[in-house]
C-alpha positions in Angstrom: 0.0 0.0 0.0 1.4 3.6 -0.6 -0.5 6.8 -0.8 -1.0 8.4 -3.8 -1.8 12.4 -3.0 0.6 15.0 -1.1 1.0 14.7 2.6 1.2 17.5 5.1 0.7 20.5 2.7 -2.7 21.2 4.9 -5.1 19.5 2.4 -7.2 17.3 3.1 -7.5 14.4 -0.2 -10.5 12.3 -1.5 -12.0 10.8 -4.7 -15.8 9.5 -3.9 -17.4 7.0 -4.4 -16.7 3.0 -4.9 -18.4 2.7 -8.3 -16.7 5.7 -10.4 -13.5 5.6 -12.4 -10.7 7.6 -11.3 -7.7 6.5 -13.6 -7.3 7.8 -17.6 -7.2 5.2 -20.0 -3.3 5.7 -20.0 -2.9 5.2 -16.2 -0.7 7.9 -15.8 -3.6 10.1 -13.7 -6.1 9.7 -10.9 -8.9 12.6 -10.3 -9.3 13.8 -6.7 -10.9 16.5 -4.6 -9.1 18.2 -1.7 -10.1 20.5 1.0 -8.9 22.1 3.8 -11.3 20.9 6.5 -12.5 16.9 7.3 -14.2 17.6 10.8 -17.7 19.3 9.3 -20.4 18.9 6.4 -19.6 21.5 3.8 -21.2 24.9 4.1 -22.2 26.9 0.7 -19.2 29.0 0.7 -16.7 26.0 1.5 -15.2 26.0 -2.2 -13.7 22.1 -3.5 -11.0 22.2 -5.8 -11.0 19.2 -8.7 -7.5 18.1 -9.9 -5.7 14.9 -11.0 -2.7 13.1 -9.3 0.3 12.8 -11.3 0.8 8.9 -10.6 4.3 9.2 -10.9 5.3 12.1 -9.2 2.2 12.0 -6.8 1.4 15.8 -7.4 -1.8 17.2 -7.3 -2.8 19.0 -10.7 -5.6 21.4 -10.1 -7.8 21.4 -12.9 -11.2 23.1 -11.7 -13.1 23.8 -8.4 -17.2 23.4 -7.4 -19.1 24.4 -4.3 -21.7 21.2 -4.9 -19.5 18.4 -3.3 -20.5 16.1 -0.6 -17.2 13.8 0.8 -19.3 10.8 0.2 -18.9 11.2 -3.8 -17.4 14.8 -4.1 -19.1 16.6 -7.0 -19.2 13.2 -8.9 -16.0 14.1 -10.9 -15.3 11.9 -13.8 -13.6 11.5 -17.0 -15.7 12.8 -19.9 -15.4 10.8 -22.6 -11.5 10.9 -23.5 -8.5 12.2 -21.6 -8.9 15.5 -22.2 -12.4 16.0 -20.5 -13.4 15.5 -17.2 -16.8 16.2 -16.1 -18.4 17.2 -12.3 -21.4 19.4 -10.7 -21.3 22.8 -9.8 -24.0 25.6 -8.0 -23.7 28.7 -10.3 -25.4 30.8 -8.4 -29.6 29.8 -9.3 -29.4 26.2 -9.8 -26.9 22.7 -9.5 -25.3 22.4 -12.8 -23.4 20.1 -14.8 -20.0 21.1 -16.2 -17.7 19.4 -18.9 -14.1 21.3 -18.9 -11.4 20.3 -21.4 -8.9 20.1 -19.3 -6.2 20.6 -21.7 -7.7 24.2 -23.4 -9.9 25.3 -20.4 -13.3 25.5 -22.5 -16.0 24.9 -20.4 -20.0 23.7 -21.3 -22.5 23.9 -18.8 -25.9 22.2 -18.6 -29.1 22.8 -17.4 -29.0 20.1 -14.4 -26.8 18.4 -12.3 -25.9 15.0 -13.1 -26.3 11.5 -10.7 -24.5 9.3 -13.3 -23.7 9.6 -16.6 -23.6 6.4 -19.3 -20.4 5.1 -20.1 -20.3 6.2 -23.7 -20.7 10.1 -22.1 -24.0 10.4 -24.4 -26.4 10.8 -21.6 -27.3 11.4 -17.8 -30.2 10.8 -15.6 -30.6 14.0 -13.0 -32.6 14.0 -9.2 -32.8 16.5 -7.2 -29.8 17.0 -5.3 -31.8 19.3 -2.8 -33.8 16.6 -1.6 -31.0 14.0 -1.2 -29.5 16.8 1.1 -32.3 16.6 3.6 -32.7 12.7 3.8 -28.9 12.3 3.9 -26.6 15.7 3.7 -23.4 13.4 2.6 -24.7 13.0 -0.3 -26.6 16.5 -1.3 -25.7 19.8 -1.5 -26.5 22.8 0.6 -27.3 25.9 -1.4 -30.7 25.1 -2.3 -34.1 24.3 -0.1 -36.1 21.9 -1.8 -38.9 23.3 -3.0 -41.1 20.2 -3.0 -39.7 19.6 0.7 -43.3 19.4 1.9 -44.6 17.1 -1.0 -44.3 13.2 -0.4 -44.5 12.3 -4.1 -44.5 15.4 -6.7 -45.7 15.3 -9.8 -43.3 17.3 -11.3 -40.2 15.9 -9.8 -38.4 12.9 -9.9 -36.2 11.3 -12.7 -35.0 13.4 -15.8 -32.8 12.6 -18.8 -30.6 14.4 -20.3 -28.9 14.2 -23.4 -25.0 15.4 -22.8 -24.9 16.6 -26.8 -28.1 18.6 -26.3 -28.5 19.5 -23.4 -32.0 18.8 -23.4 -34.3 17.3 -20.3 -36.8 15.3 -20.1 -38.9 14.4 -16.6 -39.4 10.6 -17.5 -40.6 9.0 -14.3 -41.7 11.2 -11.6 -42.5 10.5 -7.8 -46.1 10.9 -8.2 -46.1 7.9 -11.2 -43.7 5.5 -8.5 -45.8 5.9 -5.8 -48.6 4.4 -7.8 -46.6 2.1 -9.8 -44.9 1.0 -7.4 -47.2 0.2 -4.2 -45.9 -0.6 -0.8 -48.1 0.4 1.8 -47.1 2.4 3.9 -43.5 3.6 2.9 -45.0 4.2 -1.0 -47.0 6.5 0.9 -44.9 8.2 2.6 -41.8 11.0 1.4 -40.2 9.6 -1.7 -36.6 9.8 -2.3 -34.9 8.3 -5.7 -31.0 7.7 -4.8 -27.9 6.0 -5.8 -29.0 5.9 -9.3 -27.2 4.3 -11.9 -26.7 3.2 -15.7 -26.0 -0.6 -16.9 -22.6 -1.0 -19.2 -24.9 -0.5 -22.2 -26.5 3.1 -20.8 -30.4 1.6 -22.0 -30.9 1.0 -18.5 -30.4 2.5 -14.9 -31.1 1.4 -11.6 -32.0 2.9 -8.8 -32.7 2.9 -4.7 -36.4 4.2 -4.0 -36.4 5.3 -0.3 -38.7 6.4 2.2 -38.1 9.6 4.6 -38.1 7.9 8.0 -41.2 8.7 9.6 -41.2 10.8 12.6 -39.3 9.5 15.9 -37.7 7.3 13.6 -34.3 6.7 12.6 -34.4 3.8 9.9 -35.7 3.9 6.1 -36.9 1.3 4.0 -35.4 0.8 0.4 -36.8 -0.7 -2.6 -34.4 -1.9 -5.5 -35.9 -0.7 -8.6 -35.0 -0.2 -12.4 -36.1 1.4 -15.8 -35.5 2.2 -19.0 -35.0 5.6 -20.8 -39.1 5.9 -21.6 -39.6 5.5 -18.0 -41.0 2.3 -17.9 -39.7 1.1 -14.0 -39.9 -2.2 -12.5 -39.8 -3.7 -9.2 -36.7 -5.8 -8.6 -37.4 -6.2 -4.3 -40.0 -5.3 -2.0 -39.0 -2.4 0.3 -37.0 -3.9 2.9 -33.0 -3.2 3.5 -30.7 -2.6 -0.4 -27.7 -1.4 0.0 -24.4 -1.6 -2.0 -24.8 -2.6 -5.6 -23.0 -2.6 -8.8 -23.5 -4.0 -12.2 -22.1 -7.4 -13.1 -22.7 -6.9 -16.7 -26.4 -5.4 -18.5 -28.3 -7.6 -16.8 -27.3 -8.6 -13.7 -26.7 -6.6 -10.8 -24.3 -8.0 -7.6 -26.1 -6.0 -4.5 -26.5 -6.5 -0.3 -30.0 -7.3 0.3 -32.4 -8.8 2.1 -34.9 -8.9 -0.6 -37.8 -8.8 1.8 -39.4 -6.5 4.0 -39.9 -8.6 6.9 -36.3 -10.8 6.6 -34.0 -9.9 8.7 -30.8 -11.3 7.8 -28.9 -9.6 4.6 -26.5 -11.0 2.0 -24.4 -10.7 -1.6 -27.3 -11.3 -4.3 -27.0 -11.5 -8.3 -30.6 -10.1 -9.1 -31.5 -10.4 -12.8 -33.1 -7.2 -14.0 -36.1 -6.7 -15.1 -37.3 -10.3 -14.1 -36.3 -10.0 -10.6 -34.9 -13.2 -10.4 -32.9 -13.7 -7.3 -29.4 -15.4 -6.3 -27.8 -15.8 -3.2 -23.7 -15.9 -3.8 -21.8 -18.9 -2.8 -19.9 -18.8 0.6 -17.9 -16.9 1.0 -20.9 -14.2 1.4 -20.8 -11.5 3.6 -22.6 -11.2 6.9 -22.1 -7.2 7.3 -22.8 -4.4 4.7 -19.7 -3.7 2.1 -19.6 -1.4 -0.8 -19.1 -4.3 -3.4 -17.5 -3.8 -6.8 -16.4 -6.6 -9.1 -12.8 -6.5 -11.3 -13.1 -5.3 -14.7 -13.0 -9.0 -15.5 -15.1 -10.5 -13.4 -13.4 -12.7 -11.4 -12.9 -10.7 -7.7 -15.5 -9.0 -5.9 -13.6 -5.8 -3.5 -15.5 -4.5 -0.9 -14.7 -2.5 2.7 -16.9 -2.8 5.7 -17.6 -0.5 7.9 -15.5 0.2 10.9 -15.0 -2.4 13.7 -14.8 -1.2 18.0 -11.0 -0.8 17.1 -12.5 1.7 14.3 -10.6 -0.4 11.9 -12.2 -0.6 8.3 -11.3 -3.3 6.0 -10.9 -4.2 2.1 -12.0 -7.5 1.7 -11.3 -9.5 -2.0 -13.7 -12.7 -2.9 -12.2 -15.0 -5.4 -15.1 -16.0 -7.3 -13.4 -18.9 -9.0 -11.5 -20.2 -6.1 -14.3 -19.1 -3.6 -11.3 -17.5 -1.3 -11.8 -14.5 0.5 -8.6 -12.5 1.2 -8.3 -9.5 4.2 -6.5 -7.3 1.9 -6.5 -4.0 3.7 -7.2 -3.4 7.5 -6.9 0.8 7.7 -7.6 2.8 10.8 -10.5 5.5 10.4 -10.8 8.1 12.8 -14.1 8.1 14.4 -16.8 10.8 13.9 -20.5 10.9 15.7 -21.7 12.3 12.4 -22.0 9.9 9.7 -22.4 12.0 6.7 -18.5 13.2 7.1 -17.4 9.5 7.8 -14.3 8.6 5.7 -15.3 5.3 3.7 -12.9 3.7 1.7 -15.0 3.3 -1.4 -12.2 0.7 -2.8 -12.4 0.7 -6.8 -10.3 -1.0 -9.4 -8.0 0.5 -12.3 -9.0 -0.1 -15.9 -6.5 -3.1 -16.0 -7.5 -4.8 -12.9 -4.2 -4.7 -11.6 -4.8 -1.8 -9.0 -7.3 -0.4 -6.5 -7.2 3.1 -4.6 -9.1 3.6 -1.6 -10.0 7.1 0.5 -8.9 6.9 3.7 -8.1 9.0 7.2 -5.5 6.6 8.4 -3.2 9.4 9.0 -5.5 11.5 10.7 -6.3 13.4 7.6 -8.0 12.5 4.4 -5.7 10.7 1.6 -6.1 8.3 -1.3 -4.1 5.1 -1.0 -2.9 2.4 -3.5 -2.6 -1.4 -3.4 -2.0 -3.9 -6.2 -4.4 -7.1 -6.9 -1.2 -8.7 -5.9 -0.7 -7.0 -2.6 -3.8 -8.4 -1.8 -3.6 -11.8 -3.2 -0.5 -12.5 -1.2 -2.8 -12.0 2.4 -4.2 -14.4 4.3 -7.0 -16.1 3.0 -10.0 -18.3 4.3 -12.9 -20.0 2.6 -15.3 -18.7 5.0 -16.2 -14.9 5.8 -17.3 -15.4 9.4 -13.9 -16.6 10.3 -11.3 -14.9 7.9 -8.1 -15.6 10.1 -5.7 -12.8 11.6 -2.1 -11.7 10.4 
């Protein structure tokens, strides 16, 4: 393991989330955001700035800067396209914004809304409002804007809007009135809607999403259904509302997720559910017991994930062999402790383009940094063929 951003220059360094690509296709840069504070939510005037690390010299390469950012995903910085365009969200002033920049001439192109993902051909995004996200969770919203539906359980005039990224145009496709009644649960479809964690298959014909209720009041907990549409809106049920968690895409139809499936089970697990069918399969051991952000390789084969932090307030990265059904403690990385979740540190381990790497956020030195370790760092830990007993260095 080694750590990939500048140390003790009085910034604080993170990328975001598990499930976005950091690296160019040439490997020679990773995007980051850095701060100067780690011990609060952003406020509107806290300003991020968006760079790249030079992999090879490990400087930090400012290339923009946002006041939308959350330290969950950041402003949902990506590569746009190519090498020379990254993309991210912004608050101009009136309204959460996407930008494009090319990075290498400075041009900029705004659009009329701010992305939650974006397809992997850079042809189109899907857009919810970030507003709303900020008062069910503020670690993943933004702050400059009330909601303006905050008082509305199920708007008709909000929800799910694509937009095309040559364009600009949007287009409300499924809204939170037409899920409620499509998508009946009594009494969470009832209750305040949230759409959240959204996200396109490999192909970009199809996204997935997490349909949540606002906890009710003197309550802490939520209830999540697993849904998933295409780009006319039609949406389908793929669970009951009960507790979905960390999910990604194996390939354009099935997607690897902790769940529980149903509302009244109690114990949770890695699943393959086929979309649109809603066809469920519980992984071979070894499955986890406890809530990981789970990504597969770019080929398949391993399944990284980190947990959540144990009494120690150690986090760890675990790997799953899929073909030798080994499970490997790869990582174990302290995380300092904070009684405010939405500023926690996760990992968010995700893999290189090649497979042969994975960077991670992490607070292991008391401030925020982005660490590397190779697939055959990890490979060469110990190793067990069961997840409840995974033995010690």
């Amino acid at each position: 393991m080694k750590i990939i951003t500048p140390q003790n220059d009085g910034w604080h360094y993170f990328f975001g989330y598990y499930d976005l690509q950091p690296f160019d296709s040439k490997m020679k840069y990773h995007l980051c955001h850095r701060v100067k504070f780690m011990d609060r939510l952003p406020v509107e005037s806290d300003v991020c700035e968006l760079g790249m690390i030079d992999l090879e010299t490990n400087e930090f390469i400012k290339l923009s800067e946002t006041t939308a950012f959350n330290f969950q995903q950041g402003s949902l910085l990506r590569w746009f396209r190519d090498d020379d365009h990254i993309v991210y969200n912004i608050y101009d002033g009136e309204a959460y914004r996407t930008e494009v920049k090319n990075i290498k001439t400075g041009e900029t192109k705004r659009y009329p809304m701010a992305f939650a993902d974006m397809s992997l051909d850079g042809k189109r995004a899907v857009c919810i409002n970030f507003s709303r996200i900020y008062d069910f969770r503020p670690g993943y919203g933004y702050p400059q804007i009330k909601d303006k539906y905050f008082d509305v359980n199920a708007p008709a005039d909000d929800g799910v809007f694509l937009m095309d990224m040559d364009s600009g145009e949007c287009k409300l496709i499924l809204t939170y009135e037409e899920l409620k009644n499509k998508l009946p649960q009594k009494p969470y479809s009832d209750g305040k809607l949230l759409v959240n964690h959204i996200t396109f298959n490999p192909k970009g014909d199809r996204f997935l999403f997490l349909l949540r209720n606002f906890p009710a009041p003197n309550e802490k907990k939520w209830k999540t259904m697993l849904a998933s549409s295409d780009l006319e809106g039609n949406v389908c049920a793929l669970t009951e509302y009960c507790v979905n968690s960390h999910y990604h895409w194996k390939n354009d139809k099935e997607i690897l997720i902790v769940t529980n499936l149903k509302t009244e089970a109690k114990e949770y697990a890695l699943y393959l559910i086929e979309d649109e069918t809603a066809k469920a399969t519980k992984l071979p051991e070894p499955n986890p017991t406890d809530d990981i952000h789970c990504i597969y390789s770019p080929d398949r084969r391993y399944i990284a994930g980190d947990d959540y932090p144990n009494i120690n307030n150690i986090r760890t990265i675990w790997l799953i062999d899929t073909e030798t059904d080994r499970i490997y403690r790869g990582v174990s990385s302290y995380s300092v402790p904070t009684d405010n979740t939405d500023i926690r540190c996760d990992l968010h381990v995700r893999w290189s383009p090649d497979g042969k790497y994975l960077t991670y956020d992490s607070t292991h030195t008391n401030s925020r940094c982005v660490c590397m370790v190779t697939l055959d760092e990890m490979l060469k830990t110990n190793w067990s063929n069961n997840w409840n007993t995974p033995p010690l260095k």
